[in-house]
N, CA, C and O atoms as CSV, one atom per row, in Angstrom:
chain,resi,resn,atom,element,x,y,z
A,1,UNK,N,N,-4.672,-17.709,-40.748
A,1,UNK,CA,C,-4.381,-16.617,-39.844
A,1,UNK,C,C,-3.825,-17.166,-38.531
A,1,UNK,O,O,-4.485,-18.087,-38.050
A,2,UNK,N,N,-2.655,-16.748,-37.808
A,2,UNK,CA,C,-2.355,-16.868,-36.675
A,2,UNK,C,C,-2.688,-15.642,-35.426
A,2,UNK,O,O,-2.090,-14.646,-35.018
A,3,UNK,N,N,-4.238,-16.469,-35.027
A,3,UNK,CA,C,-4.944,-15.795,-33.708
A,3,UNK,C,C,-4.932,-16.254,-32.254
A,3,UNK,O,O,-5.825,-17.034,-31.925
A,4,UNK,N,N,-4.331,-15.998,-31.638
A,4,UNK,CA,C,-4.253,-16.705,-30.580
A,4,UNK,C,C,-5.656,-15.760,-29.129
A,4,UNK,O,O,-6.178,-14.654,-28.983
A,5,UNK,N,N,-5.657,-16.980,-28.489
A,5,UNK,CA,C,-6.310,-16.345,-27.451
A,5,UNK,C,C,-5.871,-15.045,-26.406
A,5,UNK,O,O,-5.073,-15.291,-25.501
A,6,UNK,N,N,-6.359,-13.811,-26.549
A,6,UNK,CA,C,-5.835,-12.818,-25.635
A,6,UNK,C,C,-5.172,-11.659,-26.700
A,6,UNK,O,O,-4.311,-10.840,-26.378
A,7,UNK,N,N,-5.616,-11.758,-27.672
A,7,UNK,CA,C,-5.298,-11.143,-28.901
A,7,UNK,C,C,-6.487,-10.269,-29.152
A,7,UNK,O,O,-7.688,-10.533,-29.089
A,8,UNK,N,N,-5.783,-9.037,-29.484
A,8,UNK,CA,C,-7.550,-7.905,-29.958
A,8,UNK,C,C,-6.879,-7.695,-31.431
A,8,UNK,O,O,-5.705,-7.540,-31.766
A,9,UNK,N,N,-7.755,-7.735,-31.968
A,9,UNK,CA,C,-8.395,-7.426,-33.564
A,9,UNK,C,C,-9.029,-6.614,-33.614
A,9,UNK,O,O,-9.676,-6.239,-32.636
A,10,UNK,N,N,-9.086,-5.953,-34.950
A,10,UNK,CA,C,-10.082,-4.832,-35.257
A,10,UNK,C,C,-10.649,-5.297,-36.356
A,10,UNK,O,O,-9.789,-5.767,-37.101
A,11,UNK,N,N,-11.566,-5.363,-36.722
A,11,UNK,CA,C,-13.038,-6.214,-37.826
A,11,UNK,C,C,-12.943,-5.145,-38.404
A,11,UNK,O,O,-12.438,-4.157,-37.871
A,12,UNK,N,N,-13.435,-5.162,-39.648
A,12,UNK,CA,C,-13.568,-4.482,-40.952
A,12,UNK,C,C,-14.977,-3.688,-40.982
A,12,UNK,O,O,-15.307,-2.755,-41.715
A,13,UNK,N,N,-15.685,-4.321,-39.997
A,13,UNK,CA,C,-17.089,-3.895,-39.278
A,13,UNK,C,C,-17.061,-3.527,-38.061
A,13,UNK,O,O,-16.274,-4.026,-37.256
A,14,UNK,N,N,-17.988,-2.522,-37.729
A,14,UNK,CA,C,-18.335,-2.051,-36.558
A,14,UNK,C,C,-19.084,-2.882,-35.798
A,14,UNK,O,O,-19.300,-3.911,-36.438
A,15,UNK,N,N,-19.600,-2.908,-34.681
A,15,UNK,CA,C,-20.142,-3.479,-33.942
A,15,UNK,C,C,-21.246,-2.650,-33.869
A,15,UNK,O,O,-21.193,-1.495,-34.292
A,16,UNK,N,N,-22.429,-3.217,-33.280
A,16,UNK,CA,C,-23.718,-2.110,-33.243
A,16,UNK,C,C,-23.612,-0.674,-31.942
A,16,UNK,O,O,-24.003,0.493,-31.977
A,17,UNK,N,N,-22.980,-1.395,-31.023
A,17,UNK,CA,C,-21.939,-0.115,-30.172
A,17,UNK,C,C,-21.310,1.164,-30.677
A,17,UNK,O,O,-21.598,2.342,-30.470
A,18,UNK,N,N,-20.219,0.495,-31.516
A,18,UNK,CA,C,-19.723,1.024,-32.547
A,18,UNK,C,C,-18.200,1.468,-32.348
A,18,UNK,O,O,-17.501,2.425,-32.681
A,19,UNK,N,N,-18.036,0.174,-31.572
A,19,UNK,CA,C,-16.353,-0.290,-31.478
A,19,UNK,C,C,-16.261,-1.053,-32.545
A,19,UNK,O,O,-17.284,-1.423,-33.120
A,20,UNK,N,N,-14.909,-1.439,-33.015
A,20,UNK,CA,C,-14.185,-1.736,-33.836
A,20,UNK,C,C,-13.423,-3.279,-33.650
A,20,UNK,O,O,-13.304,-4.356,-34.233
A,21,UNK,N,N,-12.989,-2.543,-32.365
A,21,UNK,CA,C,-12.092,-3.939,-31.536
A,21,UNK,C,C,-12.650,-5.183,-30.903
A,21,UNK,O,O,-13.666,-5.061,-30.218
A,22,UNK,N,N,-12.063,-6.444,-31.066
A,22,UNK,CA,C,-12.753,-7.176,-30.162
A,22,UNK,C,C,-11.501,-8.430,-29.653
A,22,UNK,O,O,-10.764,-9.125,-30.354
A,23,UNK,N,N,-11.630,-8.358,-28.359
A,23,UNK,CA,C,-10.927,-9.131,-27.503
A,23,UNK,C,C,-11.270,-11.119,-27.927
A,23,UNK,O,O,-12.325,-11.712,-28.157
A,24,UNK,N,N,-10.022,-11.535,-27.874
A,24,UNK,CA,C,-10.454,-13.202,-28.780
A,24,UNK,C,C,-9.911,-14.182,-27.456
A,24,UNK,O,O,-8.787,-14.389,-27.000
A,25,UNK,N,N,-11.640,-14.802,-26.980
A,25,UNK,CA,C,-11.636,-15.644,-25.854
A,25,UNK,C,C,-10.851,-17.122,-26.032
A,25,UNK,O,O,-9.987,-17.580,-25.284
A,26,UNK,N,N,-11.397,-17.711,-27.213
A,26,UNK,CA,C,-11.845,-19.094,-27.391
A,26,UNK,C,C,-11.446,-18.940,-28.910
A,26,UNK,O,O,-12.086,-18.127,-29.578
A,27,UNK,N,N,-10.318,-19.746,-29.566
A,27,UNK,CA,C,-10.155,-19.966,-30.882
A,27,UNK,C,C,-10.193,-21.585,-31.033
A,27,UNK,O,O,-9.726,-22.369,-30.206
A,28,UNK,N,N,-10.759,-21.890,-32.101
A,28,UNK,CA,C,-11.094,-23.577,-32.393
A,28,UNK,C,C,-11.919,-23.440,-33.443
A,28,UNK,O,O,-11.811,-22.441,-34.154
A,29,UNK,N,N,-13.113,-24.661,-33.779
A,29,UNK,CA,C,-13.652,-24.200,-34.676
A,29,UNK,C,C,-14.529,-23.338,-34.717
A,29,UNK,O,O,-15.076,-23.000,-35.766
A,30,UNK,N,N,-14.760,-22.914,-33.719
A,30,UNK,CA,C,-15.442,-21.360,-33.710
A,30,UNK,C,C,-14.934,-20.581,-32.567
A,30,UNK,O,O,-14.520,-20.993,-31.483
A,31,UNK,N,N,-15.068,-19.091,-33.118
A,31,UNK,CA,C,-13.993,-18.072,-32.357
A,31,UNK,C,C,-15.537,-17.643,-31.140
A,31,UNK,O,O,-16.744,-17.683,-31.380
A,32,UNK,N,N,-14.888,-17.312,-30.032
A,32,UNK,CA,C,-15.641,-16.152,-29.382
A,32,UNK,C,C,-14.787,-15.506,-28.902
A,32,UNK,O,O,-13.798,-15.853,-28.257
A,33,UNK,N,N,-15.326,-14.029,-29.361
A,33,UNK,CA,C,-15.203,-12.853,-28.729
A,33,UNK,C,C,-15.775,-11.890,-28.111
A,33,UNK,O,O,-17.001,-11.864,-28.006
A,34,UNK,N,N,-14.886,-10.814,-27.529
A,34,UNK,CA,C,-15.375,-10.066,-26.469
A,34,UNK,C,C,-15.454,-8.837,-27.232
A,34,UNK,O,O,-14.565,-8.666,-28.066
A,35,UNK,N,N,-16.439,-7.860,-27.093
A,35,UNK,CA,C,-16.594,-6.848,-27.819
A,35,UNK,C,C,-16.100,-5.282,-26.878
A,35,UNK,O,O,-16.548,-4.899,-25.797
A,36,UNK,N,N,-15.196,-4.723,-27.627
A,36,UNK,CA,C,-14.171,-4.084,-26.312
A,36,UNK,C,C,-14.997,-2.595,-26.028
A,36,UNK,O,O,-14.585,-1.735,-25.249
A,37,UNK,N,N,-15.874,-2.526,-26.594
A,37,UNK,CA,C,-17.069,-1.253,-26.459
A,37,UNK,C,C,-17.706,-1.724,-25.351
A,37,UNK,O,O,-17.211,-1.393,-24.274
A,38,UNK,N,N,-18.724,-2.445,-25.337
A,38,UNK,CA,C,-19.759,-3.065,-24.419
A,38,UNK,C,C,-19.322,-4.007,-23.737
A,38,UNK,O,O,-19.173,-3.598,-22.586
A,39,UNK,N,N,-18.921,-5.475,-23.873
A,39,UNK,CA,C,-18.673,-6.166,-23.065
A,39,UNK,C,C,-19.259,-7.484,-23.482
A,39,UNK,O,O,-19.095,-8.531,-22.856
A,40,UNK,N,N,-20.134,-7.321,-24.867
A,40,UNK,CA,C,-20.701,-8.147,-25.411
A,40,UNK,C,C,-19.884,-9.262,-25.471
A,40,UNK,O,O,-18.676,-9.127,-25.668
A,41,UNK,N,N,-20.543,-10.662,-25.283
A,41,UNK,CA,C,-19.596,-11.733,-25.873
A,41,UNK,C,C,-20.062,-12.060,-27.423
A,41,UNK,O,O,-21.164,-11.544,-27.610
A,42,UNK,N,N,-19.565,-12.773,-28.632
A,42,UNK,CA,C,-19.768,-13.302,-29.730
A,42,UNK,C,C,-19.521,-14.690,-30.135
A,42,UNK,O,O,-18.443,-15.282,-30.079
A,43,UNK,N,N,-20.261,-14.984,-30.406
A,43,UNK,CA,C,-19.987,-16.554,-30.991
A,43,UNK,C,C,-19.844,-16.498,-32.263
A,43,UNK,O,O,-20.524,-15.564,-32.688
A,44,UNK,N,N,-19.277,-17.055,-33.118
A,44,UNK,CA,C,-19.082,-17.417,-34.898
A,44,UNK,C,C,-18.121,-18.323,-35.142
A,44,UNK,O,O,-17.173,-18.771,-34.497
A,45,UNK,N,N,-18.711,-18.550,-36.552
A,45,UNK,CA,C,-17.616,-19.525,-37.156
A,45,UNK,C,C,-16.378,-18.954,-37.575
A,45,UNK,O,O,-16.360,-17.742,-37.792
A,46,UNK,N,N,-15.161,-19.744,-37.749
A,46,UNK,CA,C,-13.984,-19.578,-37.677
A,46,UNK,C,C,-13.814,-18.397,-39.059
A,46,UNK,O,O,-13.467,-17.221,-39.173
A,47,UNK,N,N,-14.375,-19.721,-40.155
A,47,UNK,CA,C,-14.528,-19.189,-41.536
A,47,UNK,C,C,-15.073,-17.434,-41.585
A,47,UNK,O,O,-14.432,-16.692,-42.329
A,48,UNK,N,N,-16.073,-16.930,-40.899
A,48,UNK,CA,C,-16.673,-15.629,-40.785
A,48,UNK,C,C,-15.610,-14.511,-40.155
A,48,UNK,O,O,-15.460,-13.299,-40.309
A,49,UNK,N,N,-14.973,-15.504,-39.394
A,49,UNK,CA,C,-14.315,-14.332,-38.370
A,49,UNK,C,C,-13.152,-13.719,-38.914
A,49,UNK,O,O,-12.730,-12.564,-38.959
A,50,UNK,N,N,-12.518,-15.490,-39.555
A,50,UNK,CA,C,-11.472,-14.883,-40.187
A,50,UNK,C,C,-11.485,-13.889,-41.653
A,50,UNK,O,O,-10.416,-13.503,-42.126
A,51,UNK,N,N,-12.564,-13.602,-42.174
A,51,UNK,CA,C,-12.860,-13.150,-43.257
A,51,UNK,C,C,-12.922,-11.346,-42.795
A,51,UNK,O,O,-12.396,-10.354,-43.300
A,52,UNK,N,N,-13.867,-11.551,-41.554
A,52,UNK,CA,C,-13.757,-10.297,-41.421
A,52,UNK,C,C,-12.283,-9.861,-40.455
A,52,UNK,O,O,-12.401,-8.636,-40.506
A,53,UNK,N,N,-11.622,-9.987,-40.030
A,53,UNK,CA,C,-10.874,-9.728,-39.290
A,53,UNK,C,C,-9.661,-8.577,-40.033
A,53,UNK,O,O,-8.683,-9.147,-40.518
A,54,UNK,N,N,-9.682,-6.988,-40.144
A,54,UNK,CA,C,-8.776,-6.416,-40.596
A,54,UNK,C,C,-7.401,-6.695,-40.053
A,54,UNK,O,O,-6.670,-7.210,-40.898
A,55,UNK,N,N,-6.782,-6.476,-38.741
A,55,UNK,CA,C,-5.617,-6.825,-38.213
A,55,UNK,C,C,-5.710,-6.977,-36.850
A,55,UNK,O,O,-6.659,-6.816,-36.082
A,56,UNK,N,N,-4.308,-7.389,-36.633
A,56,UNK,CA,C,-4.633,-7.837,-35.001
A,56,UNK,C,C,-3.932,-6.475,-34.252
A,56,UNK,O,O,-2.842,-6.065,-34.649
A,57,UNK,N,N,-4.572,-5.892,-33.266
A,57,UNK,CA,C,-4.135,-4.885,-32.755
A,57,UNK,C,C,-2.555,-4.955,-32.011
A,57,UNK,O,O,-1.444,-4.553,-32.356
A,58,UNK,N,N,-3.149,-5.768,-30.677
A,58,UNK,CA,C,-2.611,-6.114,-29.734
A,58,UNK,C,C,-1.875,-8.024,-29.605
A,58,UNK,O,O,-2.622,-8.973,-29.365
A,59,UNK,N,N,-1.085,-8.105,-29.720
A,59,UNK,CA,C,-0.780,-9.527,-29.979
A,59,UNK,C,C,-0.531,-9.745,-28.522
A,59,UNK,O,O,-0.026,-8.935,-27.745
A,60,UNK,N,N,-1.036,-11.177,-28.210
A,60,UNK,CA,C,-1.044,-12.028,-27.075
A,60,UNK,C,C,0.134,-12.281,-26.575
A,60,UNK,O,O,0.302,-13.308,-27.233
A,61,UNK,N,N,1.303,-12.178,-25.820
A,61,UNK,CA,C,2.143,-12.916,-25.181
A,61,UNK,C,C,2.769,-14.096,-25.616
A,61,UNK,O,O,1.971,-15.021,-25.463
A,62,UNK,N,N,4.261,-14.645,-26.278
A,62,UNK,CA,C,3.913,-16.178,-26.312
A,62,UNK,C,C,3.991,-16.619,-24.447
A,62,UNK,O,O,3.837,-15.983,-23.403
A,63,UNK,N,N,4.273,-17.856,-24.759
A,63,UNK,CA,C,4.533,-18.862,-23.603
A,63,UNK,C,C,5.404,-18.478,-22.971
A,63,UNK,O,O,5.381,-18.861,-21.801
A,64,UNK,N,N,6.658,-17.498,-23.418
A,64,UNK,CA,C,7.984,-17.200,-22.860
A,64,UNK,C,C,8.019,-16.171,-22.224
A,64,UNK,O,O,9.010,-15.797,-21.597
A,65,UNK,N,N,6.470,-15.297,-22.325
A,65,UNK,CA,C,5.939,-13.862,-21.776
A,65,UNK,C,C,6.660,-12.799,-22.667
A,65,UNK,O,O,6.834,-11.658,-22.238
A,66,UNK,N,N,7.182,-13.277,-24.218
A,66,UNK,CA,C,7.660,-12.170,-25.085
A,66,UNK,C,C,6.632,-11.502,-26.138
A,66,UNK,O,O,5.991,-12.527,-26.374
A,67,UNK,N,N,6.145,-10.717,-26.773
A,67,UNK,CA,C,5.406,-10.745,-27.616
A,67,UNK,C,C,6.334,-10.588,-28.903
A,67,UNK,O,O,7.537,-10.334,-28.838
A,68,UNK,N,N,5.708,-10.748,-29.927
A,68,UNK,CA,C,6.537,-11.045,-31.503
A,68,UNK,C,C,7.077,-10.029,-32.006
A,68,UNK,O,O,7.672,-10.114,-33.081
């Protein structure tokens, strides 16, 4: 999967809030994210995240300030 930082996704799961979306801080071998209901942060492994991850909402900016 190509996730970059500053990228929102929507998970295939709800959150206990019961947003959908979640804002992506930190990608490496484990993702954290921001949960766009509450404000929650998340920690997980890469493998989990990317499994659940339905699509990416909002795509991040590249470097050139264009998005794709």
């Amino acid at each position: 999967m190509d996730i970059k930082v500053g990228d929102v996704v929507e998970m295939k799961k709800k959150h206990p809030c019961g947003a959908k979306t979640m804002k992506v801080l930190r990608v490496g071998l484990d993702y954290r994210l921001e949960c766009e209901g509450c404000g929650k942060i998340i920690f997980a492994p890469r493998r989990l995240i990317e499994k659940n991850i339905k699509k990416t909402v909002i795509a991040a900016p590249n470097e050139d300030g264009a998005n794709k």
